[in-house]
C-alpha positions in Angstrom: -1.5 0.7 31.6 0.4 3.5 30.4 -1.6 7.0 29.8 1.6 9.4 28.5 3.0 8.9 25.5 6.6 10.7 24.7 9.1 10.2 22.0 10.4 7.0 23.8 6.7 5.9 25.2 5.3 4.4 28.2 2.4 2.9 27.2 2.6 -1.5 27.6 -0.8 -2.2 25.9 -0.1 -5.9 24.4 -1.9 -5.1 20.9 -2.5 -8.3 18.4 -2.5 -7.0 14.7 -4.3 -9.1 12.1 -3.5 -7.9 8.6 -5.1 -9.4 5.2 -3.0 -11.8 3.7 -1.3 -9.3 1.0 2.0 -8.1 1.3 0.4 -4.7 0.2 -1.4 -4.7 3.8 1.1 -6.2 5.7 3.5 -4.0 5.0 1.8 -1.1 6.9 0.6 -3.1 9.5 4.4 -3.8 10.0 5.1 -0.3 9.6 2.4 0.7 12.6 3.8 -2.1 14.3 7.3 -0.9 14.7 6.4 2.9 15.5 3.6 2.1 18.4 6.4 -0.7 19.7 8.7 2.6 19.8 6.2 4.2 22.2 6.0 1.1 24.5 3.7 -1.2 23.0 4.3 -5.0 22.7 2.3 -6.5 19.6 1.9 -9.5 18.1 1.9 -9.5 14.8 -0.9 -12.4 12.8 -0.2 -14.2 9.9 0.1 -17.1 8.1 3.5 -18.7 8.0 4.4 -18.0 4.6 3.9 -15.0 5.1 6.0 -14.4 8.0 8.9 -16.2 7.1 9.2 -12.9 4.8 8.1 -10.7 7.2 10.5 -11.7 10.0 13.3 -10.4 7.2 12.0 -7.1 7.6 12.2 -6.4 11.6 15.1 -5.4 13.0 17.1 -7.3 16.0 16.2 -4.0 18.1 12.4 -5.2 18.1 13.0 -8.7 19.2 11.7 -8.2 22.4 8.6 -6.0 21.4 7.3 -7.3 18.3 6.4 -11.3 18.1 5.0 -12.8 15.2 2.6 -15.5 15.6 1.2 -18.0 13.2 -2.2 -18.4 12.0 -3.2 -21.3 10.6 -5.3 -21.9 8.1 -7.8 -25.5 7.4 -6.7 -27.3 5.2 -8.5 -27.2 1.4 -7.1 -29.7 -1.5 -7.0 -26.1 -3.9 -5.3 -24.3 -1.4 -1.9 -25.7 0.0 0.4 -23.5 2.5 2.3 -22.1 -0.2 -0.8 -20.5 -1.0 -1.6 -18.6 2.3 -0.3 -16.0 0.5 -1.9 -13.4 -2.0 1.8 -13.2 -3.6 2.0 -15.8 -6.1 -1.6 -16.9 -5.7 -3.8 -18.1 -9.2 -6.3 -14.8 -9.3 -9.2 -17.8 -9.1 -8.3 -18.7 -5.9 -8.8 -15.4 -4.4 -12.3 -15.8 -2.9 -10.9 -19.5 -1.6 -8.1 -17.8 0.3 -10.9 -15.2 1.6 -13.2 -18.4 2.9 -10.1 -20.1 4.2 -9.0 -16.9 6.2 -12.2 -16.6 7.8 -12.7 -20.3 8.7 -9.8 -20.0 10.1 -12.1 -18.0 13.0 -11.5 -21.2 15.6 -7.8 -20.6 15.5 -7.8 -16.5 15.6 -9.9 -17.6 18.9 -7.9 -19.7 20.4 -4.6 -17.0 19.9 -6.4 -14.2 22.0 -7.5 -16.3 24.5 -3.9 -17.4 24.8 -2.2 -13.9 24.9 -4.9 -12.0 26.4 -4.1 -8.5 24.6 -5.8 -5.3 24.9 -6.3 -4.5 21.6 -6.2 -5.7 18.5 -5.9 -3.9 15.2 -7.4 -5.6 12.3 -7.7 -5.0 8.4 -10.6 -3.1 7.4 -11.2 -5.9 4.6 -11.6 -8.3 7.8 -14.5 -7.4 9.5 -15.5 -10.4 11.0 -12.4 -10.2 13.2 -13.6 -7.7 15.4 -16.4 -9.8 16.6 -14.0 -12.3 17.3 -12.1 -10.1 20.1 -15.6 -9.2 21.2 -16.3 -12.1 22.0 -13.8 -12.3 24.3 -14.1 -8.5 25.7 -11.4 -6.9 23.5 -11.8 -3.7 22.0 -10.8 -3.5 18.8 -10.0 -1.0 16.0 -9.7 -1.0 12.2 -6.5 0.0 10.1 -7.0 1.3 6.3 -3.8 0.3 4.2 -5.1 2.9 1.9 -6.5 6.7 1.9 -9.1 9.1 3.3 -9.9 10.2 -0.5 -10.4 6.6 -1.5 -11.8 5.8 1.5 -14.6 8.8 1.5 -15.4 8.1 -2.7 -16.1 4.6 -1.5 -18.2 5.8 1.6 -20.0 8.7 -0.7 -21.2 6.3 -3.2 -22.5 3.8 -0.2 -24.4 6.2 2.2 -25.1 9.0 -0.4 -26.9 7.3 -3.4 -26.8 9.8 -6.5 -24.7 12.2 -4.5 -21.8 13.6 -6.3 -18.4 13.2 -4.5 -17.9 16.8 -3.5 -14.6 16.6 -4.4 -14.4 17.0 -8.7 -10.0 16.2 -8.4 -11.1 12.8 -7.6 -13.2 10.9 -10.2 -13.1 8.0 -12.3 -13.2 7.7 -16.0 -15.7 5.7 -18.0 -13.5 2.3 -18.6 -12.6 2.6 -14.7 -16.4 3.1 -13.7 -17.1 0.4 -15.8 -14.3 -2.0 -14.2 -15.4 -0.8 -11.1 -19.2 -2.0 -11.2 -17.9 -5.2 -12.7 -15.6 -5.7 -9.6 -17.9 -4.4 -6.7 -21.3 -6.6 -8.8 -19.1 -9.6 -7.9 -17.8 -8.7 -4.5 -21.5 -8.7 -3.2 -22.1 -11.9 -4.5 -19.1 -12.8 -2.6 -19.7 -11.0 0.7 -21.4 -12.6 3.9 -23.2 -10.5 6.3 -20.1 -10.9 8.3 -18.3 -9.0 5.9 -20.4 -5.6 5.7 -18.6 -2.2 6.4 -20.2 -0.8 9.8 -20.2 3.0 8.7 -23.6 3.1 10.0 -22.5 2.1 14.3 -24.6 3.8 16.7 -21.6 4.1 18.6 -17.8 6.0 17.7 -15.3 3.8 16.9 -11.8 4.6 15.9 -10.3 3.7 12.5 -6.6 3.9 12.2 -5.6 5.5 8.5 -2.0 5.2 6.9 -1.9 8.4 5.7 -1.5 12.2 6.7 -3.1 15.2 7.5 -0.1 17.1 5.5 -1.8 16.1 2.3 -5.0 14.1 2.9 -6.4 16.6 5.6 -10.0 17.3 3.4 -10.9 14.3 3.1 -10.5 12.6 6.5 -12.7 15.7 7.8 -15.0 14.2 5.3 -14.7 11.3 6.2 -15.8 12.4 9.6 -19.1 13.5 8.5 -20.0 11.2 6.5 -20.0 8.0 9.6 -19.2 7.7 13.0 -15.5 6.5 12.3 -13.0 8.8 14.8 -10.4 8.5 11.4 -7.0 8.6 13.4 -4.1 9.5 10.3 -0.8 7.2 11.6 1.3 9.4 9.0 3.1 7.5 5.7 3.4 3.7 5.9 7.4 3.5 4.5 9.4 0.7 5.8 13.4 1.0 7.2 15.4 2.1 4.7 18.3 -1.1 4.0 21.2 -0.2 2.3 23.4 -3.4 3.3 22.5 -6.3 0.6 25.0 -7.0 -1.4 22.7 -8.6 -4.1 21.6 -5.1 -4.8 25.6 -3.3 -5.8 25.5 -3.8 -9.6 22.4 -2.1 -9.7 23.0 0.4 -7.3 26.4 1.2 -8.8 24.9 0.9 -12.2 22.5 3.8 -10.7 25.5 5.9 -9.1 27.2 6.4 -12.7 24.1 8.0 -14.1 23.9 12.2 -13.6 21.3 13.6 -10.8 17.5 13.1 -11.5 18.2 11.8 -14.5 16.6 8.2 -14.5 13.3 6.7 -14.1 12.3 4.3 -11.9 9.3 2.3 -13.5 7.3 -0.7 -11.6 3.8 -1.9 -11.1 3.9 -3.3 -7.5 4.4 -6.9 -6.4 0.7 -8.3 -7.6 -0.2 -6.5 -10.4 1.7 -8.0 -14.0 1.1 -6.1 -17.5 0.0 -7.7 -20.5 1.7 -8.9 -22.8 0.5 -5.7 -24.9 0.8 -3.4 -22.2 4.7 -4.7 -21.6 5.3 -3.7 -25.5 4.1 -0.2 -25.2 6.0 0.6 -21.8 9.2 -0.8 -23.8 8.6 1.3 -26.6 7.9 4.4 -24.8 11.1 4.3 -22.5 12.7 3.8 -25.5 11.4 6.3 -27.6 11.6 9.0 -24.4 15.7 8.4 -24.7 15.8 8.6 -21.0 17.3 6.1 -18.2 15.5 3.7 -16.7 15.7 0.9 -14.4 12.4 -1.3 -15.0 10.7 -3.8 -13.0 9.3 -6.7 -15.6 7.9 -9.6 -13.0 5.9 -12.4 -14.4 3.4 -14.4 -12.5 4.1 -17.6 -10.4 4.3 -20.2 -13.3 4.4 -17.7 -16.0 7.6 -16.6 -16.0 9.4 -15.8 -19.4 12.6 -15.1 -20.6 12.7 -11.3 -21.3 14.2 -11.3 -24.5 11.2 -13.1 -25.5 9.0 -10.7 -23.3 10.1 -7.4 -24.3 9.9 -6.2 -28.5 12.4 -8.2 -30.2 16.3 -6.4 -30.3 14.8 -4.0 -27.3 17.8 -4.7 -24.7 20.8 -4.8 -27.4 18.9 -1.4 -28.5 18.8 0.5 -25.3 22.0 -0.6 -24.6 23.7 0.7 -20.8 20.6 3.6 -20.8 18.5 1.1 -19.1 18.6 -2.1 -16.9 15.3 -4.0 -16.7 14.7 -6.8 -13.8 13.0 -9.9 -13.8 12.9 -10.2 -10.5 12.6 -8.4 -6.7 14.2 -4.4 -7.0 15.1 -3.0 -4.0 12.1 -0.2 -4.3 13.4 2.2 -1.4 17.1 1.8 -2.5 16.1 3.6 -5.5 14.0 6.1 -4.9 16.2 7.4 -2.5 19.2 7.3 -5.2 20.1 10.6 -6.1 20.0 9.2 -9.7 16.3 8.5 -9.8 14.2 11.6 -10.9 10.7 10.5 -11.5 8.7 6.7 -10.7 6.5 5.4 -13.2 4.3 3.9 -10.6 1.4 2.0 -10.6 0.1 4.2 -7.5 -0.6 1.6 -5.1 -0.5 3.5 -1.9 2.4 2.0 -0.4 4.3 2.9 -3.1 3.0 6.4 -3.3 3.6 7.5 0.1 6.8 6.1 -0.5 7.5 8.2 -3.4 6.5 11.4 -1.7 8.6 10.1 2.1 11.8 10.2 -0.8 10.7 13.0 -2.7 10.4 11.7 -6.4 7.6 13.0 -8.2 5.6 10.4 -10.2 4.4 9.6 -13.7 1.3 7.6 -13.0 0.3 4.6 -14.9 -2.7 3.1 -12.5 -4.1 -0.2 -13.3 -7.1 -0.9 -11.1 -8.8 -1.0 -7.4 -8.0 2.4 -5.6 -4.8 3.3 -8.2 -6.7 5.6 -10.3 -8.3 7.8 -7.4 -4.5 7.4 -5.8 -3.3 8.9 -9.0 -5.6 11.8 -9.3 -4.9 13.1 -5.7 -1.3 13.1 -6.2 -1.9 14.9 -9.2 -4.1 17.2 -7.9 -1.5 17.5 -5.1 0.8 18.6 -8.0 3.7 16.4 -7.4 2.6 14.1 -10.4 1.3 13.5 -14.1 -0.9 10.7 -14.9 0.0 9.0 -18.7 -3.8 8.7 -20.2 -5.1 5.4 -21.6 -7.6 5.8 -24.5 -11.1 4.9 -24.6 -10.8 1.6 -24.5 -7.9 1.4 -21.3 -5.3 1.1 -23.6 -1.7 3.1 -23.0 0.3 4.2 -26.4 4.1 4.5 -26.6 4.1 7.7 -27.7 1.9 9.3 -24.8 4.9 7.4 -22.5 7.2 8.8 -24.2 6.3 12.4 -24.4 5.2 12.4 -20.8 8.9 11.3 -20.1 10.5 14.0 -22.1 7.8 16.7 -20.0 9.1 15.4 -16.8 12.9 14.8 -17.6 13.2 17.3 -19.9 10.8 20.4 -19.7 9.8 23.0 -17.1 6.9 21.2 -15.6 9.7 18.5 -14.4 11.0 21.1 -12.1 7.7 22.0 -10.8 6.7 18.7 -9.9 10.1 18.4 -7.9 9.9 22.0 -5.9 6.3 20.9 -4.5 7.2 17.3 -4.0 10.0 18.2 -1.7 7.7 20.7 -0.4 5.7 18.2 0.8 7.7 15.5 1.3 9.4 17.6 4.2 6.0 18.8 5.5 5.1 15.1 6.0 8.0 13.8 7.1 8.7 16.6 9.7 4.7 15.6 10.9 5.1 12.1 10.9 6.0 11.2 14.3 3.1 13.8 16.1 0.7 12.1 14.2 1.8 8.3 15.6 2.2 10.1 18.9 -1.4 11.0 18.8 -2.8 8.0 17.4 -1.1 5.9 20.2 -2.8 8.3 22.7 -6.1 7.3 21.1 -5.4 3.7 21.4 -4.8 4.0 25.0 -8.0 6.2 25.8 -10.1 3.5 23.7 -8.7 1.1 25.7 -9.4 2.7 29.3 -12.6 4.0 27.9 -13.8 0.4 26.9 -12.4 -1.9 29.7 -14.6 0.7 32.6 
């Protein structure tokens, strides 16, 4: 077992990594993947085999020999055929059956270790039960958050200090959000088995891995630190290769390359998350009220798919003419943010797509919908690289609020604010990036001397 690790590593731990079954976690876990295989590791990376077969798109021929995917699969249940081993695409009332199927699935995660034998494996915070699985067989294992330390230490606040206020007052939720909040964490207890519970209380330290950085998340791991016995270990941005060869991608990318510098917004909601139908009309009539360029994401759900004329208000495309191109279907995300043409992201702020915001520099406009996106949103905005477009009372977003927000950050002085101390920090992080995954893979190798004597 290796003990140094150097830029080009020496480390051979054999690591299995066993992300949920959303591209949204998968992604990092691929991300984590690639840099600890840079620093000698071999991992073996655990999914289902529709989701693979995407994920094998997104490794480069230089990892063939260090990263292997292998397939998990799940039993068979009449409501949930293979197509739906997925979160992408899946009916939102089958989410608690992919959960069940995941974890009954226990047998076969069982059988894969005692096969390769690893050192380690990494698992998905959200799968708990998979650590007892590798103990079981004497493996030491460690959890990865796909999201961040402020999230992360709200969440742990409100758990182990009842009636505590979270001692940070840039992080809060609003009424509607507290209210969607209790709704959604009322109905994951009645999901939960004991299996599932969050060990923040472990007489012993154990490491969690954290897709995130020190450059901007620094006071709340350290309170994340005192509030359990986690060692939180920051693995820096999770952004994925840059690809700038797909030939599917040259109208828009052209389209983008006759626009001026800065001067076009980037707008989508992530890969699971759809507006509704009222939602949709107010983002149309804001970006075209604002009179600024845009390239917008529209997706449908599986099965739901609609023509966009009939989506979007009716004469919206003829009306906005060459100022905006809006897509029905998969944008390449990193393409355009690192465009020199895209000036701000109306973002959804999912983390992935945060950290990949700030890793290219484009300050956002955020526009979160649920989960963690609100609390994502107010840290970048506390950060000052964004500016959060406020729903009303009742959740709702206006047109007019979109539009003025887009004028602000197109038009105005605070747009020039934003980008000064987003490129601040986007070269702060990105020049720490690779100390950070030097020293987390350090950490893996001590945990795994410590726990094999």
């Amino acid at each position: 077992m290796g003990t140094q690790v150097t830029e080009h590593g020496t480390s051979n731990l054999r690591v299995v990594m066993f992300p949920w079954l959303a591209y949204g976690h998968i992604s990092p876990f691929l991300y984590v993947a690639k840099k600890l295989a840079d620093r000698g590791f071999l991992i073996y990376l655990c999914s289902t085999p529709i989701n693979l077969k995407s994920t094998i798109k997104k490794i480069p021929e230089k990892y063939a020999d260090s990263i292997h995917l292998i397939e998990l699969h799940l039993p068979e249940l009449p409501e949930l055929p293979p197509h739906y081993h997925t979160t992408n695409g899946l009916p939102p009332h089958l989410n608690h059956t992919l959960q069940k199927a995941l974890k009954m699935s226990r047998p076969n995660l069982s059988k894969i270790l005692k096969n390769l034998k690893p050192d380690l494996m990494i698992y998905d915070v959200l799968q708990q039960w998979a650590e007892r699985v590798a103990n079981e067989q004497s493996i030491p294992a460690v959890r990865l958050l796909t999201f961040g330390a402020a999230v992360f230490s709200y969440f742990c606040n409100l758990v182990k200090n009842l009636g505590v206020e979270f001692p940070f007052p840039g992080i809060y939720l609003r009424k509607i959000e507290q209210v969607k909040l209790g709704e959604m964490l009322e109905k994951s207890a009645k999901d939960q088995d004991p299996d599932d519970e969050e060990r923040l209380v472990d007489e012993y330290e154990q490491i969690a891995l954290i897709c995130t950085s020190r450059t901007i998340e620094a006071k709340y791991i350290d309170f994340l630190l005192e509030l359990s016995n986690l060692k939180v270990v920051p693995v820096g941005p999770p952004v994925q290769d840059l690809i700038t060869n797909d030939a599917d991608d040259m109208e828009l990318i052209d389209w983008l390359g006759s626009k001026d510098e800065n001067s076009t917004v980037f707008v989508s909601f992530g890969s699971e998350y759809f507006l509704s139908k009222e939602d949709m009309e107010e983002v149309a009539l804001g970006l075209e009220l604002s009179n600024v360029n845009f390239v917008w994401v529209a997706r449908f759900p599986k099965g739901e798919e609609q023509n966009l004329e009939d989506a979007l208000p009716k004469g919206f495309l003829e009306r906005i003419g060459e100022r905006g191109r809006v897509l029905d279907k998969f944008a390449p995300q990193l393409r355009i943010l690192n465009h020199t043409s895209t000036g701000r992201f109306i973002s959804h702020c999912g983390w992935n797509s945060v950290m990949e915001s700030i890793h290219f520099g484009v300050p956002i406009v955020a526009m979160p919908m649920h989960l963690d996106q609100p609390m994502n949103a107010r840290l970048i905005v506390e950060l000052g690289v964004a500016v959060e477009i406020v729903r009303d009372d009742d959740g709702k977003i206006h047109r007019e609020e979109i539009a003025k927000t887009l004028k602000d950050v197109i038009t105005e002085r605070i747009g020039e604010n934003l980008r000064a101390k987003m490129r601040e920090i986007s070269k702060n992080l990105n020049s720490t990036s690779g100390e950070e995954m030097d020293a987390a893979a350090h950490e893996l190798i001590q945990f795994c001397k410590i726990s094999t004597n």
